[in-house]
ROSE-4610 file (N, C-alpha, C; in Angstrom, 1 decimal, always signed):
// ROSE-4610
residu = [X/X/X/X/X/X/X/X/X/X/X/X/X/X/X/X/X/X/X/X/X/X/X/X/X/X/X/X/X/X/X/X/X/X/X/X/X/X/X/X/X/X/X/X/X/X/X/X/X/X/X/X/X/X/X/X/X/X/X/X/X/X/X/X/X/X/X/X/X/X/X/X/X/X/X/X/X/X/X/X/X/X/X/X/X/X/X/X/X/X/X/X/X/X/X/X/X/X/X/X/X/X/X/X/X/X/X/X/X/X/X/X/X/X/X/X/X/X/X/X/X/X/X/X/X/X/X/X/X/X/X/X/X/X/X/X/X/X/X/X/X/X/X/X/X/X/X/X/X/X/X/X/X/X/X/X/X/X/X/X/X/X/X/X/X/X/X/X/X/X/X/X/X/X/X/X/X/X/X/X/X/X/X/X/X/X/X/X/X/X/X/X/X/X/X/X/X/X/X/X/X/X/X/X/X/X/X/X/X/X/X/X/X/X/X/X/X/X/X/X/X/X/X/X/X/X/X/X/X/X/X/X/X/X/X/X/X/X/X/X/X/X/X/X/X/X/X/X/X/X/X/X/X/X/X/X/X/X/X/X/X/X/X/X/X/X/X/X/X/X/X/X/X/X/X/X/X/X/X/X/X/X/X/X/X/X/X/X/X/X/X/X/X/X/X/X/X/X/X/X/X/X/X/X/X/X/X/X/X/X/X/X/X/X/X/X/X/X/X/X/X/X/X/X/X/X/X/X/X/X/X/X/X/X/X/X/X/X/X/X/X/X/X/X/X/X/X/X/X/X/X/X/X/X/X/X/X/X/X/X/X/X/X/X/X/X/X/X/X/X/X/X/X/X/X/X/X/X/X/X/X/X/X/X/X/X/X/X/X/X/X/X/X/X/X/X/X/X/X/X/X/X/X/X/X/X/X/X/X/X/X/X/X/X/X/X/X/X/X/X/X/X/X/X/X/X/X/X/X/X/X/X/X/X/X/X/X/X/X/X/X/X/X/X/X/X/X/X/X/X/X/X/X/X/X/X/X/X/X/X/X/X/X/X/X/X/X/X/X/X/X/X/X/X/X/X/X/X/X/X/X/X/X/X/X/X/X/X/X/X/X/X/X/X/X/X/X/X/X/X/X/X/X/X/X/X/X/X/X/X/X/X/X/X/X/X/X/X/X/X/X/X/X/X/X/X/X/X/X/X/X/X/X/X/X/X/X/X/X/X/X/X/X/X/X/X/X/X/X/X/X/X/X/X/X/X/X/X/X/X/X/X/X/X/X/X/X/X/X/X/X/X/X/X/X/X/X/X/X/X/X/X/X/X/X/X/X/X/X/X/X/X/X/X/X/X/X/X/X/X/X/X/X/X/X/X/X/X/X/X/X/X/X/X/X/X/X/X/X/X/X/X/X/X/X/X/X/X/X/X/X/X/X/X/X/X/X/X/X/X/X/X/X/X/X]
num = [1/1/1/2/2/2/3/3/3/4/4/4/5/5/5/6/6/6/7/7/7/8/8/8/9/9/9/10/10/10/11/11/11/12/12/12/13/13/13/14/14/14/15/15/15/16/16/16/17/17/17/18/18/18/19/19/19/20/20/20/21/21/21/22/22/22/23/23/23/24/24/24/25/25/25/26/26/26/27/27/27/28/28/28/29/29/29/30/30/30/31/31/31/32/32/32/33/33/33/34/34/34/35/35/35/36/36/36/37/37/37/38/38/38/39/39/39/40/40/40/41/41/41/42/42/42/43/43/43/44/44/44/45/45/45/46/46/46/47/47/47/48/48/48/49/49/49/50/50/50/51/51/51/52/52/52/53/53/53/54/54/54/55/55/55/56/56/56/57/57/57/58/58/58/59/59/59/60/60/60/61/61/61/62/62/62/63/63/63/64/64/64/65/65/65/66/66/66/67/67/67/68/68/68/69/69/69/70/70/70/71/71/71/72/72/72/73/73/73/74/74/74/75/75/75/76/76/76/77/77/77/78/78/78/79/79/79/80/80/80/81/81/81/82/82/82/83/83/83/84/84/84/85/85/85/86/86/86/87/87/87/88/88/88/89/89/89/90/90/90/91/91/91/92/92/92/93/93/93/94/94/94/95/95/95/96/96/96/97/97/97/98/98/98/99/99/99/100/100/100/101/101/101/102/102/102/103/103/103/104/104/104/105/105/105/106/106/106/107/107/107/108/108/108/109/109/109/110/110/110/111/111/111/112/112/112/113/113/113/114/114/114/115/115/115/116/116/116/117/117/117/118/118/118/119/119/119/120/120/120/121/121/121/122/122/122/123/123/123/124/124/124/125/125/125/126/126/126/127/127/127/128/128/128/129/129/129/130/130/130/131/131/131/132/132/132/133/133/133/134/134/134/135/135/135/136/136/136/137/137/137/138/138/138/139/139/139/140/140/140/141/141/141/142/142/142/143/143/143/144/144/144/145/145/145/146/146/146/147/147/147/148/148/148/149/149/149/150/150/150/151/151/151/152/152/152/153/153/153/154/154/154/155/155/155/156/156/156/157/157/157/158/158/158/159/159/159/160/160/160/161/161/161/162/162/162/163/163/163/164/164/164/165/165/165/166/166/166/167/167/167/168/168/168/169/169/169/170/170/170/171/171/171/172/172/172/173/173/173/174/174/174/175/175/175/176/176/176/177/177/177/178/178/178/179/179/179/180/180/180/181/181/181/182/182/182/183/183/183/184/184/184/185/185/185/186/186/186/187/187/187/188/188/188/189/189/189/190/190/190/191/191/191/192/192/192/193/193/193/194/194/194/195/195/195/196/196/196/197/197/197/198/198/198/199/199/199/200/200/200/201/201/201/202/202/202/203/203/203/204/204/204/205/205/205/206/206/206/207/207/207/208/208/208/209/209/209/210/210/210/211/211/211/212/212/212/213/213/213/214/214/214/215/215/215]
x = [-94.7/-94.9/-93.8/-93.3/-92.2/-93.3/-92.7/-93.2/-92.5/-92.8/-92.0/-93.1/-92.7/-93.7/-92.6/-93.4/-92.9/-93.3/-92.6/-92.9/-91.5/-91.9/-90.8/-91.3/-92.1/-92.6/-93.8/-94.8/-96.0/-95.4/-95.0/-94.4/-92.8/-91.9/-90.1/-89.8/-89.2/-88.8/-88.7/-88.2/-87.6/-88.8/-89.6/-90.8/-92.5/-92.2/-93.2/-92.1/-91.2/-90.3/-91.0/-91.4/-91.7/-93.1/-93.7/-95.2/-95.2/-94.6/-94.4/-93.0/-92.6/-91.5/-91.8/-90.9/-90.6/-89.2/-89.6/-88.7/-88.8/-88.4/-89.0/-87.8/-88.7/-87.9/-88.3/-87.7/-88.4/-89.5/-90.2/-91.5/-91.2/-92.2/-92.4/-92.5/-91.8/-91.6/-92.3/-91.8/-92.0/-91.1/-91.6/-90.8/-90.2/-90.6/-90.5/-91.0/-92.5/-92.9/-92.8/-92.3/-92.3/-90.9/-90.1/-88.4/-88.7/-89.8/-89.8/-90.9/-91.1/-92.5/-92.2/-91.2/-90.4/-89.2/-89.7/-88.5/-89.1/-90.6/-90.6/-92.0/-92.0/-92.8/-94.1/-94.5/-96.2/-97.5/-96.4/-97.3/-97.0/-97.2/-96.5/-97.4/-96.8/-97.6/-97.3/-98.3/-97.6/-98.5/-97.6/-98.1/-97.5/-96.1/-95.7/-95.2/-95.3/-95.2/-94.7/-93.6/-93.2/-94.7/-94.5/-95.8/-94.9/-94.7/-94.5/-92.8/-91.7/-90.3/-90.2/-90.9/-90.3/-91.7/-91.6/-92.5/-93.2/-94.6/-95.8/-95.4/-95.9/-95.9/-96.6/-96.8/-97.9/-98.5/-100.1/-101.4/-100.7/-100.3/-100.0/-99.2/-98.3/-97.4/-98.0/-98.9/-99.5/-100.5/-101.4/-102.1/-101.5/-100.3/-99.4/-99.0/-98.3/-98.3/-99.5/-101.0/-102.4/-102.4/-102.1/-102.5/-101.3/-100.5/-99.3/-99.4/-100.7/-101.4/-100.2/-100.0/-99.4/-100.2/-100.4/-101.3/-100.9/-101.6/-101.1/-101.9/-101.7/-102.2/-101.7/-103.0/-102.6/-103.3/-102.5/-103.5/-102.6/-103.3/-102.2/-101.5/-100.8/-101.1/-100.8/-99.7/-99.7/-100.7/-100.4/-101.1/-102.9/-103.0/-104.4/-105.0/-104.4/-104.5/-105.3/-103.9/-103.7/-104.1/-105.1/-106.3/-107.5/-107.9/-108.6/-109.3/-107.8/-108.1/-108.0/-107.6/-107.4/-107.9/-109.2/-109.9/-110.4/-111.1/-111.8/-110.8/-109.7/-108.6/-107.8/-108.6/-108.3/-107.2/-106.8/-106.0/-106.8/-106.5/-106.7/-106.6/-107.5/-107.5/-107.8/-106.9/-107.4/-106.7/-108.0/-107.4/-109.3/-109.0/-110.1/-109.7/-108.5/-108.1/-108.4/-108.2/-108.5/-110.5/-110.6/-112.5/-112.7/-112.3/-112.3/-111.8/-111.3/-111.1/-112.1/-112.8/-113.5/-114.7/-115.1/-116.6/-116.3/-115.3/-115.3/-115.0/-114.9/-114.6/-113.4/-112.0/-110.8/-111.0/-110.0/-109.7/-108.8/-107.9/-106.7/-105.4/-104.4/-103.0/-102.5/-102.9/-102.1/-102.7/-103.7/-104.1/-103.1/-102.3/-101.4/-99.9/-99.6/-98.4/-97.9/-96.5/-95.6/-94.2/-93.6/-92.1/-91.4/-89.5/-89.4/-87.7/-86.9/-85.6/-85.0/-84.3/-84.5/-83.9/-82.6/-81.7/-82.3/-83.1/-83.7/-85.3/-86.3/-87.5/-88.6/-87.9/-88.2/-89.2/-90.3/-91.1/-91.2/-91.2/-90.7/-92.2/-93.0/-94.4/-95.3/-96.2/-98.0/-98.8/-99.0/-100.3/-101.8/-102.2/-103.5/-104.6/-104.6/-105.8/-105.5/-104.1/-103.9/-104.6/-104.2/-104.9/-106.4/-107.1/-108.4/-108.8/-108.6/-109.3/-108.7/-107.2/-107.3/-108.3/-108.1/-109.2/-110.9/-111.1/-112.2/-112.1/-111.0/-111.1/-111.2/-110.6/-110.9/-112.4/-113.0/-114.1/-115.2/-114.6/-115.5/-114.9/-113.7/-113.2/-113.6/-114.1/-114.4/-113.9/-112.3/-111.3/-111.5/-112.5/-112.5/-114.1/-114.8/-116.2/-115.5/-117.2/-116.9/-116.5/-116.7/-116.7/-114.9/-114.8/-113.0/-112.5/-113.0/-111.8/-112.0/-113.1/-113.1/-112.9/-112.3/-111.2/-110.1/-109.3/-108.2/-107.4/-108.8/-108.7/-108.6/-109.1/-109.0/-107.9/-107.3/-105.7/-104.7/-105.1/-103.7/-104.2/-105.1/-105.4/-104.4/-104.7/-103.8/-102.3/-101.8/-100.5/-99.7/-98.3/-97.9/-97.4/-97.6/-97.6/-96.4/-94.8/-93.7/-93.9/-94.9/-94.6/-95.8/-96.3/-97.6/-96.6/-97.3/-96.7/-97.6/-97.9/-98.9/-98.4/-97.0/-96.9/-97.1/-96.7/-96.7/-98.2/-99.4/-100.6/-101.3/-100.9/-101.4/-100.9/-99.6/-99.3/-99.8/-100.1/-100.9/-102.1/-102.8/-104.0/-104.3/-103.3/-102.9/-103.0/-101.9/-102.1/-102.9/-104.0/-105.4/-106.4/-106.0/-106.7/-108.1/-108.3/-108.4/-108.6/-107.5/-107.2/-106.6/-107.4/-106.3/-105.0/-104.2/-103.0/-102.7/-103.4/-103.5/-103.6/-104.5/-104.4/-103.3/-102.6/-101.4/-100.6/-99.9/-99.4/-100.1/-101.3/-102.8/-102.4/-103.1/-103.5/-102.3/-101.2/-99.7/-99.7/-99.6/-99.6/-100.2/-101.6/-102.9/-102.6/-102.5/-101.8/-101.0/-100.5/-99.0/-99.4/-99.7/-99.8/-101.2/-101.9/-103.0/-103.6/-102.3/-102.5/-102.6/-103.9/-104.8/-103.7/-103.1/-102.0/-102.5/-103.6/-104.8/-103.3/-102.5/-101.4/-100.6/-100.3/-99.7/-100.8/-101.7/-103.2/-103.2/-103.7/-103.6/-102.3/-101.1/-99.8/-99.7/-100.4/-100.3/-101.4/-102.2/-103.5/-103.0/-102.2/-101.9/-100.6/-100.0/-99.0/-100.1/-101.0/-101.8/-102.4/-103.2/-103.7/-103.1/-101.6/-100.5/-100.5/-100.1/-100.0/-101.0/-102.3/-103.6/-103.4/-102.9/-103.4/-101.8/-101.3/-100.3/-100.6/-101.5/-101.6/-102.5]
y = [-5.4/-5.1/-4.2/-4.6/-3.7/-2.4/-1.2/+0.0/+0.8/+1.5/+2.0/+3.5/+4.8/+5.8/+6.7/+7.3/+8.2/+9.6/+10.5/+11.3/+12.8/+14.6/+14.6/+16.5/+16.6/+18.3/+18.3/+17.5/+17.7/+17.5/+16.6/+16.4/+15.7/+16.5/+15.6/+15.0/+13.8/+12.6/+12.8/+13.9/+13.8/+14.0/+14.8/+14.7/+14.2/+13.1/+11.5/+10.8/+10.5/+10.0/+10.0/+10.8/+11.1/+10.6/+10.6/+9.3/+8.2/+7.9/+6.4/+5.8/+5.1/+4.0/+3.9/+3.9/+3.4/+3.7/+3.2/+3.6/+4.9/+6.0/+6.6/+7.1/+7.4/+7.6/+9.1/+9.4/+10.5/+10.8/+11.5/+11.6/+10.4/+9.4/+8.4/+8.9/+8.2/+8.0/+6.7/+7.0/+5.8/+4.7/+3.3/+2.1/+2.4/+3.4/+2.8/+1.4/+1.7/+0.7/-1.0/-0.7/-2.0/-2.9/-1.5/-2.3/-2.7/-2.3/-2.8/-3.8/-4.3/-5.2/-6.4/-6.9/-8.1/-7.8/-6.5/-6.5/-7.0/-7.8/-7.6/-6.7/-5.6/-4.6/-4.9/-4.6/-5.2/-3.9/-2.9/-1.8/-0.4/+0.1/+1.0/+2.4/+2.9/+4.8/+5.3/+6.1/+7.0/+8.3/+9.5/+10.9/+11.5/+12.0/+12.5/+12.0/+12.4/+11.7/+12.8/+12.9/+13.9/+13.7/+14.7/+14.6/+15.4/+16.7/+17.4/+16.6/+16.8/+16.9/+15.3/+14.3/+13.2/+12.4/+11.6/+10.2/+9.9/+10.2/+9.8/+8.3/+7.6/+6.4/+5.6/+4.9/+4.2/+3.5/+3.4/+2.9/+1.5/+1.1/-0.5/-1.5/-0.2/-1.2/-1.0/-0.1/+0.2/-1.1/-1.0/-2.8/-4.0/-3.9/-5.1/-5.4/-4.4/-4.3/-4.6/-4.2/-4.7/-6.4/-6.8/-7.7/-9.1/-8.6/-9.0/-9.4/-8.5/-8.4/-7.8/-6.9/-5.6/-4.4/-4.3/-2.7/-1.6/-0.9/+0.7/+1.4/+2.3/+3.7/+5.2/+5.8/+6.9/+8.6/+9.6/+10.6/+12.1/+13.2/+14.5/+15.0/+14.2/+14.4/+14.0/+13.1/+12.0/+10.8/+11.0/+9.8/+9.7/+11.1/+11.2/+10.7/+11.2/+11.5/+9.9/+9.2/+7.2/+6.7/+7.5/+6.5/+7.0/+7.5/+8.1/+7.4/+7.3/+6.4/+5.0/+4.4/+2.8/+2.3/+3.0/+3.1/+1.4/+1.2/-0.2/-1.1/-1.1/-2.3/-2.2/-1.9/-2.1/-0.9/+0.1/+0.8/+2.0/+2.4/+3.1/+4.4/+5.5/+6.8/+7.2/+8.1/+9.2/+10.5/+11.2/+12.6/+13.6/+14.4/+15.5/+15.9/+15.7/+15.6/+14.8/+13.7/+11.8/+12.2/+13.0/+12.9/+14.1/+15.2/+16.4/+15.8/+14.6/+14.0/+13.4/+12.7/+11.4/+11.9/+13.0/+13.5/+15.0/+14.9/+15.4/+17.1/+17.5/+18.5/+19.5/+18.2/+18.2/+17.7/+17.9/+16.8/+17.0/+18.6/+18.3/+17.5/+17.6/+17.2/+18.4/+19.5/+21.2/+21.5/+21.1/+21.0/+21.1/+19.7/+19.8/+19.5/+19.9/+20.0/+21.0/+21.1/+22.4/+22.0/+23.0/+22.8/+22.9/+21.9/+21.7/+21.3/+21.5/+21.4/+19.8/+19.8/+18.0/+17.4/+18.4/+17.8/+18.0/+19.2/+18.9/+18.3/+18.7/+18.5/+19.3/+20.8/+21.3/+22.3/+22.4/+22.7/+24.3/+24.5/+26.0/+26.9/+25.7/+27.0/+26.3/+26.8/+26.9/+25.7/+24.8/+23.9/+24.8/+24.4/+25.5/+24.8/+23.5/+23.2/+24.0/+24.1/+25.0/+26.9/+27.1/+28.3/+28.3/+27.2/+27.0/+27.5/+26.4/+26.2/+27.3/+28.3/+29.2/+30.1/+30.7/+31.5/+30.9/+29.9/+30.0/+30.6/+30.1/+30.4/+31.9/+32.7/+33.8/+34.8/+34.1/+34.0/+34.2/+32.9/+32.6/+33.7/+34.3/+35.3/+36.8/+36.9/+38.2/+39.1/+38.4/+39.3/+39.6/+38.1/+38.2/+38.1/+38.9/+38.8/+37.2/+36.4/+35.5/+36.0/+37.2/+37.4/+37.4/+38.2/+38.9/+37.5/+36.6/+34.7/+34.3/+34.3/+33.3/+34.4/+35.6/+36.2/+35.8/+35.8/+35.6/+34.4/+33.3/+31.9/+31.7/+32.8/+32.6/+33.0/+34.2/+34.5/+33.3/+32.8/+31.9/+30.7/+30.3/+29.2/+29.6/+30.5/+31.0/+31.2/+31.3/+30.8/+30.0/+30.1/+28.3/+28.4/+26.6/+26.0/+26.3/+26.6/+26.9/+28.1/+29.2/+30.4/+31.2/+30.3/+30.2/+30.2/+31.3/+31.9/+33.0/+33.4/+34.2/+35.8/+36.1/+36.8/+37.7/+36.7/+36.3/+36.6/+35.5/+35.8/+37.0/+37.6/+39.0/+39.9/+40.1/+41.2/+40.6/+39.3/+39.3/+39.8/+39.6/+40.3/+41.8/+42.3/+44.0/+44.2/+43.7/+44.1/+44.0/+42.7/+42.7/+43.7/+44.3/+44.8/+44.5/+43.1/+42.2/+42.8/+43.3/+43.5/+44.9/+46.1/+47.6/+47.5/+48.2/+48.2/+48.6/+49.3/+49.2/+48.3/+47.4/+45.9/+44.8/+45.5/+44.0/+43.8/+44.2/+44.0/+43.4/+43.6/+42.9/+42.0/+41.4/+40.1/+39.5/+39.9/+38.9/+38.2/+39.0/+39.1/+38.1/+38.0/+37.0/+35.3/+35.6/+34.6/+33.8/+34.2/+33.7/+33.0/+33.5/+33.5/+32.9/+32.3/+31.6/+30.7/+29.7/+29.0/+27.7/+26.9/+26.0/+25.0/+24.3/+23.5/+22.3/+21.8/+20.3/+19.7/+19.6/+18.5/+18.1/+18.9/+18.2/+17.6/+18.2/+17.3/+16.2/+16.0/+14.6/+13.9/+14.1/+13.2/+12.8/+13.5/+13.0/+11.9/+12.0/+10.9/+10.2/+10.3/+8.8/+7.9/+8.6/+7.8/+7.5/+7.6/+7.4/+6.4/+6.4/+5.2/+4.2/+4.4/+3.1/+2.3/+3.5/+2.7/+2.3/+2.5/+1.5/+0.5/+0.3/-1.3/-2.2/-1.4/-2.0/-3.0/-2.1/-2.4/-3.6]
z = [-26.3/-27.7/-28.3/-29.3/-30.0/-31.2/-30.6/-31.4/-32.2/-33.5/-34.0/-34.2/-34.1/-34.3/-35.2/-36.3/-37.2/-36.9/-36.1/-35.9/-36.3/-35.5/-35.3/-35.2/-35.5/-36.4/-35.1/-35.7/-34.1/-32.9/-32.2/-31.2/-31.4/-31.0/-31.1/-30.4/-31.1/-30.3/-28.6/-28.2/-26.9/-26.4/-26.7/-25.9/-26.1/-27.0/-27.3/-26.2/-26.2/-25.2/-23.6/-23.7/-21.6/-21.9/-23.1/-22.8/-23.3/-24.0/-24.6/-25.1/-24.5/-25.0/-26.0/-27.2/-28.3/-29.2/-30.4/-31.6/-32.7/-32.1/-32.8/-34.1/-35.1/-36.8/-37.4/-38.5/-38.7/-39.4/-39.9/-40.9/-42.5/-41.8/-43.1/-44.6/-45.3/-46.8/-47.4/-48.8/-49.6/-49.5/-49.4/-48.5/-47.4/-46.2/-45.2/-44.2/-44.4/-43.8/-44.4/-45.6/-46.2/-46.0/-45.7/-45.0/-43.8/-43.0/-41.4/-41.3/-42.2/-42.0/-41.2/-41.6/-41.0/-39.9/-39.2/-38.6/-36.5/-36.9/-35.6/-34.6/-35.4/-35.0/-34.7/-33.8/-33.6/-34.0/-33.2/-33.6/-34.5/-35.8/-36.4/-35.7/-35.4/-35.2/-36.2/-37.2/-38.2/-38.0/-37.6/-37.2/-38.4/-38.6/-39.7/-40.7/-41.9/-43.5/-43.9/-45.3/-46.1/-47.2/-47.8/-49.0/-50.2/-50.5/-51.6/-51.9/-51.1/-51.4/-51.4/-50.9/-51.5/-52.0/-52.3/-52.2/-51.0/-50.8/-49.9/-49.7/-48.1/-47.6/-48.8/-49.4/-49.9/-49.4/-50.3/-49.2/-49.1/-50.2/-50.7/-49.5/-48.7/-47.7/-46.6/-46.4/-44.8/-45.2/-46.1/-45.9/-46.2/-46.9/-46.6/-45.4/-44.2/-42.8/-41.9/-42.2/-42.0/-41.9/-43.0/-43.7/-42.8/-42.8/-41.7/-40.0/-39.7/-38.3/-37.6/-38.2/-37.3/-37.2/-36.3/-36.0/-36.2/-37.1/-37.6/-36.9/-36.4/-35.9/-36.3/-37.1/-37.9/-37.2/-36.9/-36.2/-36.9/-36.4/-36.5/-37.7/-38.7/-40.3/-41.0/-41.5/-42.7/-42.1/-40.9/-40.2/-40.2/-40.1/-40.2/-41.4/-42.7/-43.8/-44.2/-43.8/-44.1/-43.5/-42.1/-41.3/-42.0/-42.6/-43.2/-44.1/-44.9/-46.4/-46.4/-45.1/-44.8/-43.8/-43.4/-42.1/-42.7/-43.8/-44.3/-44.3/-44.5/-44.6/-42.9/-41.9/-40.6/-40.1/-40.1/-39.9/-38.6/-37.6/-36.3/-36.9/-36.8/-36.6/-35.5/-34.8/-33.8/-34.0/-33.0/-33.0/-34.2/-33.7/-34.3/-36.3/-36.4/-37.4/-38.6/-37.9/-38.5/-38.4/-38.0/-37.8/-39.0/-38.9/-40.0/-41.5/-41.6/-42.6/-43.2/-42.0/-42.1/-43.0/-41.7/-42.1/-43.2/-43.9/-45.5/-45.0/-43.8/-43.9/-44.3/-44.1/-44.4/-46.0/-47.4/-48.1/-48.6/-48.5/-48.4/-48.0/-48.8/-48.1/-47.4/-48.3/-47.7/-46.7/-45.8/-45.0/-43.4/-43.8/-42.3/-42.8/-44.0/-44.5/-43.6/-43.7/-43.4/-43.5/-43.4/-44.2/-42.9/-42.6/-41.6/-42.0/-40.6/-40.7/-40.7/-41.8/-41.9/-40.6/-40.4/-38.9/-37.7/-37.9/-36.3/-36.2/-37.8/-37.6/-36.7/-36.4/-35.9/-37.4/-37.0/-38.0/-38.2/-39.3/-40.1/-40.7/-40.5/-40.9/-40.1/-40.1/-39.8/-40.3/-39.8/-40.6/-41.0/-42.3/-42.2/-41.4/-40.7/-39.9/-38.5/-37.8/-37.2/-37.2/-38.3/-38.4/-38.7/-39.1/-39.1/-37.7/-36.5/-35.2/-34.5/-34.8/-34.4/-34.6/-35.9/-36.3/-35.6/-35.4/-35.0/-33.4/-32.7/-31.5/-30.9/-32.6/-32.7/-32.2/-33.2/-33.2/-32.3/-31.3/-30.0/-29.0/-29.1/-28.1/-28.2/-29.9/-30.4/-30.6/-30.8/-31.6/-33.0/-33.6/-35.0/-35.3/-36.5/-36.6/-37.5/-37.9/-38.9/-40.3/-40.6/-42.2/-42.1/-40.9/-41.1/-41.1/-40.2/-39.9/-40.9/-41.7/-43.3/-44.2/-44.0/-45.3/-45.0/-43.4/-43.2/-43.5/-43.6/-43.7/-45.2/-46.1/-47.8/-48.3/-47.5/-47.8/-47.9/-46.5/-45.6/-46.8/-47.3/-48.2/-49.2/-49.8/-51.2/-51.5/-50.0/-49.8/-49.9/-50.4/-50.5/-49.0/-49.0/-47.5/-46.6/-47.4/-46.7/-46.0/-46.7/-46.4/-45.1/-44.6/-43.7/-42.5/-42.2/-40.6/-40.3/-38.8/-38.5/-39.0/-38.9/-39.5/-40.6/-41.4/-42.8/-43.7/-42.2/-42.9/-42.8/-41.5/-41.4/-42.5/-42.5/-43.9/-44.7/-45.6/-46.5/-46.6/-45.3/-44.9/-45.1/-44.4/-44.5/-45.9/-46.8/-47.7/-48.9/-48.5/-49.5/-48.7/-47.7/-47.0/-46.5/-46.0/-45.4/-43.7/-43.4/-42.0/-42.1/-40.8/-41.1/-40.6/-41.4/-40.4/-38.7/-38.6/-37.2/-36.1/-36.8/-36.3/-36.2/-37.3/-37.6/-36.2/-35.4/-34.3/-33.2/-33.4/-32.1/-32.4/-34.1/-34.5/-34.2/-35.1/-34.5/-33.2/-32.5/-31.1/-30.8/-30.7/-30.7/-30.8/-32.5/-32.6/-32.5/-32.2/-31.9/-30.4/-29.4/-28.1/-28.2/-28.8/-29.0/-29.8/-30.3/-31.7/-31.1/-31.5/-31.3/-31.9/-31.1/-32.1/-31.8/-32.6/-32.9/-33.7/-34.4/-34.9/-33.3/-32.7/-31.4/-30.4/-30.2/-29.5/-30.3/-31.4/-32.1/-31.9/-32.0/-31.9/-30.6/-29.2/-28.1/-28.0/-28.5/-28.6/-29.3/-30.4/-31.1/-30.0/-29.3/-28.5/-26.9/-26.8/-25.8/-26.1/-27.2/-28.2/-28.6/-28.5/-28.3/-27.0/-26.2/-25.0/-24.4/-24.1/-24.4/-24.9/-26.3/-26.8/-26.0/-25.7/-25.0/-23.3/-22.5/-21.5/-21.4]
């Protein structure tokens, strides 16, 4: 089966590479999938999408590709987003992501946006679902009470998406005083060294979920 997967921020080519053969491209746009409809492809993966700086995939060509009997598979975050919303016109979600959508707890975009280097795709901020299931794991470890994770979590909300970094969210923290200063070097720390990265767990499930319908 010929594959094409749009990936590049959750997991980089080189290393989707060591689990699945394919084609891989960079985070889908508008008319990508509609230049490839005819090219062949049996199965499309779509993990990463641009959203704010260009033109979102449209639903219109992922069910045109449906509709074609090519198999889409969406997980981790444009992908999630578009299995989500095309789950009824035949389109594959996986991943905890694609489920935090489903069942309404997700309904953002800013959600698993983040800003990223276009030549390498090497990703430049924080997804806030990332800092969600951190912060929870917070939680469960007892670094964090609940009240302190769902202020830290109302900061990091109020931020724009480029500027989301654990850093970043702690001194905003610090300085709504949110969090004592005293703390800010723990929490960094923490975080950093403990960030629930559910956008790369999903992007390995959506290339696992390929190679399945492959075998």
């Amino acid at each position: 089966m010929k594959v094409v997967v749009y990936t590049g921020m959750s997991i980089s080519h080189s290393d989707a590479k060591n689990i699945l053969d394919a084609d891989y491209r960079p985070p889908v746009q508008r008319n990508d999938i509609k230049k490839i409809i005819n090219s062949g492809f049996d199965i499309i993966g779509i993990i990463e999408g641009v959203f704010f700086n260009s033109a979102a995939v449209a639903h219109r060509e992922i069910i045109e590709a449906l509709n074609k009997g090519i198999t889409v598979i969406g997980g981790s975050s444009m992908g999630a987003l578009r299995a989500y919303e095309l789950e009824p016109y035949g389109m594959i979600g996986v991943g905890r992501i694609f489920e935090m959508y489903k069942n309404g707890f997700l309904e953002s975009d800013d959600e698993v946006a983040v800003t990223f280097d276009p030549e390498t795709l090497e990703p430049l901020s924080i997804p806030l679902v990332n800092v969600r299931l951190t912060l929870d794991a917070a939680q469960d470890e007892g670094v964090l009470t609940q009240e302190r994770a769902d202020a830290v979590l109302d900061v990091t909300k109020r931020m724009f998406y480029p500027d989301r970094n654990f850093r970043n969210i702690v001194d905003a923290c610090v300085k709504e005083g949110v969090v004592d200063e005293n703390q800010r070097g723990r929490l960094v720390d923490y975080f950093i060294k403990n960030e629930v990265d559910v956008k790369r767990e999903d992007a390995i499930l959506v290339l696992l979920k390929i190679q399945e319908l492959r075998e």
